[in-house]
N, C-alpha and C positions, 0 to 999 in steps of 0.2 A: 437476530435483527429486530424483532418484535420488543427482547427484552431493553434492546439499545434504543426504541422506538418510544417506551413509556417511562423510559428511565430520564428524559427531559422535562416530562411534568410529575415531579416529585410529590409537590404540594398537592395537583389536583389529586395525587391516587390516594395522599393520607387523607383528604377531607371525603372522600370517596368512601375508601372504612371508616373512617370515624362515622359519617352518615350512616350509614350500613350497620353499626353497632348499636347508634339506637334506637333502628328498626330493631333489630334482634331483640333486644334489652327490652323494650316496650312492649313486643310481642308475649315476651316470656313471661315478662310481671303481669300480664293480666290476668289470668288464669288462676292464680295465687289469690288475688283481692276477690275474685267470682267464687274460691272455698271458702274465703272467712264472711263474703258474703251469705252463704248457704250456712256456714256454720251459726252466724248470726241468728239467720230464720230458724230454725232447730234450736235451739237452747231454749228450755224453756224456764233458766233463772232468769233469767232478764224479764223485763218488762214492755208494754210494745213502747212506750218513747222511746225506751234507752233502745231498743232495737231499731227503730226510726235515726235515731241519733249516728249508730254506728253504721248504718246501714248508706247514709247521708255523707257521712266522712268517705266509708271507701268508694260512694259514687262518684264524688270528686275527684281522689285517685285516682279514679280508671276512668276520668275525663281528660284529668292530668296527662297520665300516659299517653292518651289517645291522642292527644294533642301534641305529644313530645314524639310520636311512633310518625306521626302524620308528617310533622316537621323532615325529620329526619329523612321520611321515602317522598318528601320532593325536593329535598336537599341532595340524596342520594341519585335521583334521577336526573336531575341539574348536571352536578360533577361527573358522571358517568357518560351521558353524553354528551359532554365536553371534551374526555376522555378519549372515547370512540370519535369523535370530526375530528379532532387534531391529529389524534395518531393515522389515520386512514390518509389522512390530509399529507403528514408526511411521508408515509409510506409510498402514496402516488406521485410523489414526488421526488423520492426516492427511485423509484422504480425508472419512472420516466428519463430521469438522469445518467441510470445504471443502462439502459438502452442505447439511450446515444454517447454511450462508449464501446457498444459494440460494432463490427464489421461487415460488411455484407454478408460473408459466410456466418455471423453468428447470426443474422437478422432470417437468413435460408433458412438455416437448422431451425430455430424456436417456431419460425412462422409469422408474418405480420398478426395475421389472424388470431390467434392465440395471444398473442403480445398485449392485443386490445383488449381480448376476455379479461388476462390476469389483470390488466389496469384498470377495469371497469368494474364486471360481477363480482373479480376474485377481491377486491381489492372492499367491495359493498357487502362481501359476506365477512370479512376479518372485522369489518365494520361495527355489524349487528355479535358478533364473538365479543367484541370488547366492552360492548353495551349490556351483554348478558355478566360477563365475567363481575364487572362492579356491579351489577344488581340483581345480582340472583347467584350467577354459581358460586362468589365466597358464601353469599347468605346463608344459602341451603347447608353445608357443612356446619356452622356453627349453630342454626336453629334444628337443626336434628342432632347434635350432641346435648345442648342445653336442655331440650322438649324431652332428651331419653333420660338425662339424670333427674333433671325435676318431675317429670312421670314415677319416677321407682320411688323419691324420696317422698312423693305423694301418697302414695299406696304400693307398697313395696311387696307386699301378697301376690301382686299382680302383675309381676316382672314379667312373669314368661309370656302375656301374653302377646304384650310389648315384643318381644324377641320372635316371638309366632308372626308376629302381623310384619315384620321386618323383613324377615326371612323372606314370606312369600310373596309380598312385594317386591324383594330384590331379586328373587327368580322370576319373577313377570317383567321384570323391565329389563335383565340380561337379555332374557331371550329376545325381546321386542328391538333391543337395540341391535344384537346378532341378526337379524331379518333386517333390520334395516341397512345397515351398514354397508353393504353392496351398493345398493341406490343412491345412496347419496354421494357412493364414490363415483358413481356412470353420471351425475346431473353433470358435472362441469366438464370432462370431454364432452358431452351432448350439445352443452353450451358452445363449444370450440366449433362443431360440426355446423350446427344451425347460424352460427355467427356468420361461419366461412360463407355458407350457402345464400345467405341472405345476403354479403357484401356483394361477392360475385356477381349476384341475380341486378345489385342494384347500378355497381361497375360496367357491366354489361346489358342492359337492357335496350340499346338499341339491337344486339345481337339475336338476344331472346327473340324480341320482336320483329326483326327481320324473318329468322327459320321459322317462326310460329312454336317457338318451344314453353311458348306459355304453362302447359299441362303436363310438358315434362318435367318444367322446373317443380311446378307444383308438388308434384308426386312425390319427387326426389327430395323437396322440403319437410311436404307431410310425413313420408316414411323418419325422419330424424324426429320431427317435432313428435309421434307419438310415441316412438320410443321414450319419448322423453316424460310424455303422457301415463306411459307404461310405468315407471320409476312411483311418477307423482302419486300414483293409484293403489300401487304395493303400499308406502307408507301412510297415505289414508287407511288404508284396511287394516294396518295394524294397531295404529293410531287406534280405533276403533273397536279394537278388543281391548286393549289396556284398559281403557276411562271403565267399564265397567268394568272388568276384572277387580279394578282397584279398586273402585263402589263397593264389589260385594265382600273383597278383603275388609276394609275398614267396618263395613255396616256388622259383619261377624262380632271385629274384636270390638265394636261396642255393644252389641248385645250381650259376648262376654263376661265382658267389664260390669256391667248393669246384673246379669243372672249371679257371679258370683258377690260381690257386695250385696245383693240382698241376701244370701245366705249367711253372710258374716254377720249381716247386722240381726238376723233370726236368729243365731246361735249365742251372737254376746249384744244384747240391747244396748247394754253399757256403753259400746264404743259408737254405736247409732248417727250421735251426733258431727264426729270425723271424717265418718264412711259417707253420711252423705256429702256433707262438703267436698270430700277428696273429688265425689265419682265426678263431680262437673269439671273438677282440674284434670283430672287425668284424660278424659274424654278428650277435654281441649289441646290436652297434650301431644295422647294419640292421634288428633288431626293434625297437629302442627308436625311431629315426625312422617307421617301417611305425605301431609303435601310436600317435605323436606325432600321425602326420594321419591315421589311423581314428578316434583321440577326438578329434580336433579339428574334423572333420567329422561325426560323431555330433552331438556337444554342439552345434556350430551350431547344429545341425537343431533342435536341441531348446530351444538358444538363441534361435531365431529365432520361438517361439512365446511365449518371456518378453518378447522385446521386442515383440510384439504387445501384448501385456497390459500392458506401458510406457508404449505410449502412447495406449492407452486409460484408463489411470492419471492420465497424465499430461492428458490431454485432461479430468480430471473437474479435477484442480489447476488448471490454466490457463484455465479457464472462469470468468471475469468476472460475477456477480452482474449480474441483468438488473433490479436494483434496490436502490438502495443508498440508504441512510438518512444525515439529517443528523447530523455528530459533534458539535452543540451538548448542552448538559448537559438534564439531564433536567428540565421545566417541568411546573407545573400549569394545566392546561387545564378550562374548564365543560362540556357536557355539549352546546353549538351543532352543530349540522351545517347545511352550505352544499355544493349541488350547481350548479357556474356550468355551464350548457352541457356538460357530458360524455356521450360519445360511450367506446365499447368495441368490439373488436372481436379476440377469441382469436386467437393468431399465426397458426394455419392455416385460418380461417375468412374466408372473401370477403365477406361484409356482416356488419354492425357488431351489434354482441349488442342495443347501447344506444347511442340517438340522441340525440342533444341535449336533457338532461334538465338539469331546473334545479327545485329548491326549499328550505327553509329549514326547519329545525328548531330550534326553543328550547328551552333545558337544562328535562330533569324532564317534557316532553313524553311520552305515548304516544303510537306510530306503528304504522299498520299497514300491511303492504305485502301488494295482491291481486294478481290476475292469472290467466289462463291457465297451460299448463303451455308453459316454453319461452317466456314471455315476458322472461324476465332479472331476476327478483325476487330470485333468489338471489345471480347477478354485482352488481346492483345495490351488495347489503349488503356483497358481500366486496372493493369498493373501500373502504369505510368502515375498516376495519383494515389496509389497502396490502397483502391479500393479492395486488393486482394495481393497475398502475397506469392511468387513464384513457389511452385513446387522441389525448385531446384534451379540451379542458375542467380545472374546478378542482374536486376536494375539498377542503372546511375544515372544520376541527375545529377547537371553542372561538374559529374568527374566522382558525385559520395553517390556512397551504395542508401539508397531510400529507405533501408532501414536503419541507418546511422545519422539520421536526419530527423531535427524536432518538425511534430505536427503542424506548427505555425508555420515552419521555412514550408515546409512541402504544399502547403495550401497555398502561401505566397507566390510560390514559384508557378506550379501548373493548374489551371481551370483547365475543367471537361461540362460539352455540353452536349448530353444525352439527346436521344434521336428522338425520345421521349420525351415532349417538352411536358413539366411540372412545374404548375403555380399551383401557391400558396394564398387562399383567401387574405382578403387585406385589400392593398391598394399597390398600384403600379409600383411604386416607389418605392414600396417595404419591400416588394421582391424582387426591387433591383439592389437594393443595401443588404441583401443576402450574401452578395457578392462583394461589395465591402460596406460596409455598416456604416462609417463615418462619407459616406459619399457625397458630393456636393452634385447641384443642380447642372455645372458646367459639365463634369467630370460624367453624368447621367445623359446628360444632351450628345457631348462627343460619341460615348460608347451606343446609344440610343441610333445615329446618326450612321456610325459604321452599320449596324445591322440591321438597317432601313426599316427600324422601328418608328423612327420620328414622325414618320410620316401620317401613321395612324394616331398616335398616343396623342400628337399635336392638334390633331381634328376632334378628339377627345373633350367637355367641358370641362370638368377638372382637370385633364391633363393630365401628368404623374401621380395626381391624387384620386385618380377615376378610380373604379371600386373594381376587384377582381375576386368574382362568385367561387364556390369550391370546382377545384382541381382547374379555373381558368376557363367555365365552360361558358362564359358571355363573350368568346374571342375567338376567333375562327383557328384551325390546325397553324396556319402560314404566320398568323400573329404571334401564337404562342411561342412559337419558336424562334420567330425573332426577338422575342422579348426573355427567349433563355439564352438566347448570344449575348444577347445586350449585358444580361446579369453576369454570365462568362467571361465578357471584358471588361466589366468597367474596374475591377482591379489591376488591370493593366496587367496581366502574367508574361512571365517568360518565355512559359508552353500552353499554346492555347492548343484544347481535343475539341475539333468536332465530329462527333460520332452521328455521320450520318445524317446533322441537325440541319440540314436546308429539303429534306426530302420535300417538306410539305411547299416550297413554297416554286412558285412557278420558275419558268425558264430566265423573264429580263429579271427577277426579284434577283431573283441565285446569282446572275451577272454582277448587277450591283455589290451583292454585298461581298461578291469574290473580287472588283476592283477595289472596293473598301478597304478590304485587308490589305491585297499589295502596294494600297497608298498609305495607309494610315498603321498597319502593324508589320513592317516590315523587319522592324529589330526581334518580332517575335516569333516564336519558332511554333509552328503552327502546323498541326497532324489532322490530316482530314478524311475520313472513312466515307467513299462516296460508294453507291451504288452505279454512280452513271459514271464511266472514265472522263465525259465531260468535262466534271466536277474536278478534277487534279490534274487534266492533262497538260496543262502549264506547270505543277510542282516542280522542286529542281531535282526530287525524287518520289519514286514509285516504289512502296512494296507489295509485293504478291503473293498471296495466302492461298495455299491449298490446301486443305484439310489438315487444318493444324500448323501445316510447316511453312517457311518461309523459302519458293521456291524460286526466285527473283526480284531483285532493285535494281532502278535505275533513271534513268527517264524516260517518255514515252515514245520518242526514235528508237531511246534502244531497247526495250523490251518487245515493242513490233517486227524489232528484227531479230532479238535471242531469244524470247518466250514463247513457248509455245502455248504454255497456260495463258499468256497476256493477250497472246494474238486470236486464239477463241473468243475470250470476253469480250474482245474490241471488236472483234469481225460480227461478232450475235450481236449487240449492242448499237451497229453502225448499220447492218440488215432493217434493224428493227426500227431504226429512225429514220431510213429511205424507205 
């Protein structure tokens, strides 16, 4: 995915190396004109102008360079981070995309929580990965193969020492990376934990604050956050032996370097004027190799926590939709439901939500669906929209099995409106064109109207255009949920679900908007999951849910007089309102 990710900006990655080369190239040529500059000062044919003279020429040179080295690492840094926004840029967008093709059950499994990490942190460290990779980790390979031939070709006597200061460099920064390595693999679960804790804490702080669990949370936070502390602390400290470690490596092989060239040059005076020039190039050399694999072994380190976040990235792209829809075109379906034998059962749950349920619904129907709590009233309904699919057994709509059915017919055909009313920042309007998107003001007013929305939105000063804060919280429980009917119908479906969606709103509201329906959605076939028998005891059927099973339908004469499960809820029910 990454390589299909950079493989869209062709151009920026060549002007990316090409910057990059001459950094390198610039870096490398100077160190060359600082021995003929030395070699200059030592001769002593020459004269001091002509040594003024040559000494003048390669100053400019290595003004030259410095100027073309300079070019180049903010040209390099330009395209590099370019590089890194865009590709991050698609990646998040990417990702975001590859989400909302998954299912409920795939959204369980990953976790919303986690979902946010990899689209946020994970997505911010692949970021700084890609900023490093164009300007430092190709650089570092080619300025340490360059800095080691021109080092030998320098002062070739002096190879091994080159290979000594290598060595033990490259055994100080294995191991530092080996200690590290762990830690940076625990930050981003850490990340995931403190994420989760801190949504919660912020989801829920009337709760907190209700129990007084202020100091619980705290604890429960701080113990994640220093764990997290703990990681950060390891790789400080090691951090922290390297940089001298590698101080006192270098500072060795140039005293080396320096002890043995004065010995060459005591044994053959001859060559005198070489050796000194060489020893400042090779010196420079040996620093440019030295910082080659310091930042190359940094960056890893640091590398090695973006390719964490890779393929965590990469695990949300590569994950296969645990339900996928038919690619036939979009059909008009009536308003039928048919349950052959289905069976359910949540991927991590041992027995089945829903047992072998079977019955028939005809278009323009009302339906009401009772039960205890935890009986599966709710899973029932949200096979009905393939929020999930059956364990075994058939759902049909209008007569097809719902998974022989394109995405668009099945959205077309059934709205569900959760018991949980959920707005979307924005304004009234945008979250009722959730519901259909091309919506007119009429078409808003009607559905508005049935779900004795109007009433408020219209004392509104904007109106439809009023402004709606995150999750809906400038609107009381009874509003919100009128204003999730409202998005529920105003695409007109065939099956409308309400799960439970009037709990919030008082006794005459709930009258209204259940005349509403039987004057105004009569053609539609309409399943209502009530707590209160109230709620559906005019349906023209009843189902009854006992744990799991479907243990009676009918209407509410006759379930009072065949049910005995129906006749407990209604007699508790009718106690408790006398």
């Amino acid at each position: 995915m990454m390589i299909k990710a950079i493989s869209k900006y062709k151009a920026l990655v060549i002007a990316a190396l090409l910057t990059m080369l001459l950094q390198v190239g610039a870096a490398l040529w100077q160190p060359s004109y600082m021995k003929n500059i030395l070699s200059v000062m030592a001769d002593t044919s020459l004269s001091t102008a002509g040594k003024v003279d040559k000494i003048s020429n390669y100053g400019i040179a290595l003004i030259v360079i410095a100027v073309v080295g300079l070019v180049g690492s903010v040209l390099n840094t330009i395209t590099a981070a370019k590089i890194a926004q865009v590709v991050s840029a698609d990646l998040r967008e990417m990702t975001f995309r590859k989400i909302q093709t998954f299912s409920y059950a795939d959204i369980e499994k990953l976790k919303s929580a986690n979902l946010v990490v990899r689209m946020t942190n994970d997505i911010n460290q692949i970021q700084t990965l890609m900023m490093m990779i164009f300007q430092i980790l190709i650089r570092v390979p080619l300025l340490f193969i360059g800095a080691f031939i021109l080092s030998i070709i320098t002062l070739p006597q002096l190879w091994w020492i080159i290979v000594v200061m290598v060595v033990l460099i490259v055994i100080v920064t294995g191991l530092s990376m080996r200690s590290m390595g762990p830690h940076f693999g625990a930050f981003q679960s850490l990340m995931d934990r403190i994420n989760s804790i801190a949504r919660d804490n912020l989801r829920g702080a009337r709760v907190v604050k209700s129990f007084v669990q202020e100091k619980n949370q705290a604890k429960k936070f701080d113990k994640e956050s220093d764990d997290l502390l703990g990681h950060n602390l390891a790789v400080g400290y090691i951090f922290s032996t390297m940089i001298p470690a590698f101080t006192v490596i270098s500072q060795l092989a140039v005293f080396g370097a320096i002890m043995f060239v004065s010995t060459f040059i005591t044994k053959s005076p001859s060559t005198a004027q070489d050796q000194l020039g060489g020893i400042m190039s090779f010196i420079q050399y040996m620093m440019q190799i030295m910082f080659a694999i310091i930042m190359g072994g940094m960056m890893s380190m640091f590398a090695s926590r973006g390719l964490v976040s890779m393929g965590r990235i990469n695990e949300v792209l590569n994950t296969e939709p645990s339900m996928k829809f038919d690619t036939t075109e979009d059909e008009a379906l009536d308003g039928a439901i048919e349950f052959d034998q289905v069976s359910f059962a949540y991927p991590d749950d041992a027995a089945p939500t829903l047992k072998d349920i079977s019955f028939q619904i005809d278009p323009g129907e009302m339906v009401g669906v009772v039960g205890a709590t935890g009986a599966g009233k709710s899973t029932l309904v949200q096979l009905i929209p393939r929020l999930f699919d059956p364990t075994s057994g058939t759902v049909k709509v209008g007569g097809k099995d719902i998974r022989h059915v394109s995405q668009g017919t099945l959205k077309q055909t059934v709205s569900i409106v959760l018991q949980k009313a959920i707005l979307f920042s924005g304004t009234i309007a945008g979250n009722l064109k959730q519901g259909k998107q091309d919506a007119s003001m009429a078409e808003m007013d009607r559905a508005a109207n049935i779900a004795q929305a109007a009433e408020f939105i219209n004392r509104l000063p904007e109106g439809y255009n009023a402004n709606v804060e995150e999750r809906g919280n400038n609107f009381s429980g009874g509003q919100k949920q009128r204003l999730s009917i409202t998005r529920g119908i105003i695409k007109q479906p065939k099956i409308l679900i309400l799960d439970d969606s009037t709990s919030a709103l008082d006794a005459h509201s709930e009258k209204l908007v259940q005349d509403a329906f039987n004057r105004e959605l009569s053609g539609t076939t309409t399943i209502i999951i009530a707590q209160k028998i109230s709620s559906v005891v005019h349906a023209d059927k009843i189902l009854v849910l006992d744990e799991g099973k479907l243990v009676a339908s009918g209407t509410h004469k006759e379930l009072v007089a065949n049910s005995e499960v129906y006749r407990q809820i209604y007699a508790t029910q009718k106690a408790q309102e006398d």
